[in-house]
Each structure stands twice: as C-alpha cells, then as structure tokens.
N, C-alpha and C positions, 0 to 999 in steps of 0.2 A: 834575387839575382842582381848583380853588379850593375849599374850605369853602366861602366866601359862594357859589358858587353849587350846589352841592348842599345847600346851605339853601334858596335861591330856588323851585329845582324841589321839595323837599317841601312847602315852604306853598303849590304851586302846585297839585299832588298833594291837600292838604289840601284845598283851596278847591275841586276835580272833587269830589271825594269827599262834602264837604259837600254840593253842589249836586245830586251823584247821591241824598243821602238825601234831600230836598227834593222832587226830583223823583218819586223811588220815590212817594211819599204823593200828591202832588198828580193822578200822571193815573192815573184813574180812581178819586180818591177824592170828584170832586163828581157830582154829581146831572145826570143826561140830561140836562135841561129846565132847563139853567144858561143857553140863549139861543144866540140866534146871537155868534160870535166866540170861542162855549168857553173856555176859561180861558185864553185872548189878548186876552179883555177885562181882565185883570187886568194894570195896570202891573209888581207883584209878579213876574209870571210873564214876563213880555216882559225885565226886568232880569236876571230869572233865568237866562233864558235865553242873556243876552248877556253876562253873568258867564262862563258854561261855556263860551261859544265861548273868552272872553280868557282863561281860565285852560288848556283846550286848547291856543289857541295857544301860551302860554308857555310848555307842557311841550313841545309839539313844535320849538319853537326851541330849548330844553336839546338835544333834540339834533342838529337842524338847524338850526345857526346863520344869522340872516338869513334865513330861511323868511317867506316871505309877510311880507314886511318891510312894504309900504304898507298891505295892509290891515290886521295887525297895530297898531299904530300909532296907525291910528284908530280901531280898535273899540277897544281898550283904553284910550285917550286920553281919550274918552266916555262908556263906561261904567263908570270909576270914578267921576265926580264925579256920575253918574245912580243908582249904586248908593249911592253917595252921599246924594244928595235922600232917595230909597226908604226909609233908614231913619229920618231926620230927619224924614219925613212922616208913616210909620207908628206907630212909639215913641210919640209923646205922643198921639194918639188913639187908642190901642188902650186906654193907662192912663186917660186920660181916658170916653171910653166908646165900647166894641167896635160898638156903634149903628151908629155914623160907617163905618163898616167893613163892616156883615154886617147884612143884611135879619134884621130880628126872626123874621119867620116860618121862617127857616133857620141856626137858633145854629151854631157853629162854632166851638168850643172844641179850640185847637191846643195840643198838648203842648210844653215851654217852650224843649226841643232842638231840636224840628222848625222854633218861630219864630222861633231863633235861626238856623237854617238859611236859612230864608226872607227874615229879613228884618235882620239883621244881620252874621251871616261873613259873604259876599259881599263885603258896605262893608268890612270891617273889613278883611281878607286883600288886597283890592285895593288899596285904601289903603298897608300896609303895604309891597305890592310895589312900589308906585310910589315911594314916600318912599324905603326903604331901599336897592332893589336895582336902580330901574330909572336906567342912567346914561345914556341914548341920548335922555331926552325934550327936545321942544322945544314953548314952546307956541305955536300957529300959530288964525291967526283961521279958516281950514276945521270946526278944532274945534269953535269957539264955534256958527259955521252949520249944523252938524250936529246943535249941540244946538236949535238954535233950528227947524231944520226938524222934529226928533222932535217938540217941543213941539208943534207944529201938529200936525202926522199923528195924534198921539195922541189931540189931540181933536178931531181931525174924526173918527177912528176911534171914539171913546168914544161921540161924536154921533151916527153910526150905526148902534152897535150898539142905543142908546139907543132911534133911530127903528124899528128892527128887534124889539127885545125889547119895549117899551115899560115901561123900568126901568129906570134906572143901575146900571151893577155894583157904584158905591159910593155906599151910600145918601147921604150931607153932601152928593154932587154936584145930587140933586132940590131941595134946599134954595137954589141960587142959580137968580135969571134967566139968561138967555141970555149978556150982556153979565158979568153976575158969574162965568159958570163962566170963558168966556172971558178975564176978567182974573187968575180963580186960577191957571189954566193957566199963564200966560204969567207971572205972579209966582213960580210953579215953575220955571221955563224960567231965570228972571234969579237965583234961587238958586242953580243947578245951575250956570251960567254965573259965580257969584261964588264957586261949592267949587271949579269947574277954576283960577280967578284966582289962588286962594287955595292949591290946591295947587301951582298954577306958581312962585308966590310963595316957599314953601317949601321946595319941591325945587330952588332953584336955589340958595335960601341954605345947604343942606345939602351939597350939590355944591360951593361957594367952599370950605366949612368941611372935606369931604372932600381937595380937592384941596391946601389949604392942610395940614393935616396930614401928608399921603403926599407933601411938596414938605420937611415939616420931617424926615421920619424919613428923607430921600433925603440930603438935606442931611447931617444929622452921620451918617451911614452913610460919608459921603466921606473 
C-alpha cells in the first residue's frame, strides 16, 4: 500500500483523536441548567461532531474501500468548508472579546490545546485532507443545498432553543433584531458556500498540476 495513503489514514487517526480529546472535556464539563438543546446548542459542538463522523468515515474506507460512498461524500463535502466558517468565526472574537462567546456570569476559560481542538484541528486536518489526499471530489450543487438548508435549521434551531431558554447560547446573537440575526445567519451560509467554491477551486487546480506531473515522470520513464 502507498506512503500517501498510510499518511492519509494517520492525519485521519489524528483528527478522531483530536476530536476525542475535545469531546472528553466537553460532556459533562457544562453546567445542568445550560438549557434546553445541551451543548447542541452550540454550532462548535454540532461541527464537532460532524468532523468525527468524516474523519471516522475516512478511517473506515482505509480499509473498506468505497464503504458508504454516498454518504461519505456528502458529509465530508460539507463539513469541511462548515468547519471551515467555525474557525473563521470563532478566532477573531474570542481575541476580540470572549463576551461575544460566553455569558459574563458564566467565565469559561479553555486551555489553549483543548481550543485548539475545538476549534481549529478539525478545519485544519479536514482541509488538508481534501486539498492534498482527496482525488475522488467533484463539486456538485446538492452540496451548496445542504449548506444552505443547515443554515436555516440552525437558526430555526438556535430560535428555539432561544424561545425555550429564554437566552441565546451566544451572547453577540441578543445584540441583533430579528431581521439582523437572520441576515448574520444567512451571511454565514454564503461564506461557508464561497470556502466550498473556493475549495473546489483549488482542488481542481491541484489535480491538473498533480496529473500533469505523474503524465511528465510517465513520459521520460518511456
């Protein structure tokens, strides 16, 4: 079996394992009376979550080639450029100020491995799988609709729990009208929609540049 892909499967290995340290902290490290929707009111956590299915998958196609190829496909398709958004969102308002993130009267001060868990590998390792290792993608407008239906679920979900708690789980969101969260939402939606563009973009000029190479070493090999 190739190097490149018992490389593939350890950053894949890497990215479970991350995700499992992530996890370890997070269930049962919040508080009872965190509301209806528990820590699936957290975008963080619902990405997280769907990092671990794709990276799962990934290892279980190492060695079941072609295993759950459709839905393979699309969860991974999507939750790159979601895990994506996640850190792009996170990052400058954390540095900016934790506020925007985490109700004053309940500080939450995360160690700098654990946020990097939470809220960076994921993007990072996902990303790199795509770009470097994955040769099978195609990008397909299903995609795009899958991102754009999360965007809505998420905030009718967020809506909910919102009318249920009577809180947002992230405080910046009490800060807009009705009309305003709804356009943040959906301004997220068309971000996350211009990283999958953008990664399609790139993976496919990687792939010419790939193929063109192992076409030059085919060649004077003759």
């Amino acid at each position: 079996m190739a190097t490149k892909e018992w490389t593939r499967l350890l950053l894949n290995v890497v990215g479970l394992l991350s995700n499992g340290y992530g996890f370890s902290f997070v269930v049962g490290a919040f508080p009872s009376d965190i509301g209806f929707g528990g820590i699936f009111q957290f975008l963080t956590i619902i990405g997280l979550t769907l990092a671990t299915i794709t990276f799962a998958l990934k290892v279980l196609r190492f060695t079941v080639p072609g295993a759950l190829e459709g839905v393979y496909k699309h969860v991974a398709y999507v939750t790159t450029p979601m895990e994506g958004l996640i850190s792009l969102l996170y990052w400058p308002m954390v540095i900016y100020s934790k506020d925007l993130l985490q109700h004053q009267e309940v500080p939450f001060v995360l160690p700098l491995p654990l946020d990097m868990s939470l809220h960076l590998w994921p993007a990072v390792l996902l990303w790199i799988d795509f770009l470097v290792f994955d040769v099978d993608f195609q990008r397909s407008k299903s995609h795009i609709l899958t991102i754009y239906a999360f965007t809505f679920l998420y905030f009718g979900w967020s809506t909910y729990c919102f009318t249920r708690n009577g809180f947002w789980v992230y405080p910046f969101l009490a800060e807009f009208s009705t009309i305003g969260r709804a356009t943040f939402f959906m301004f997220c939606g068309n971000v996350c929609i211009a990283m999958y563009e953008a990664g399609a973009f790139i993976h496919k000029k990687l792939n010419v540049a790939r193929a063109e190479v192992a076409e030059t070493k085919k060649t004077k090999s003759q």
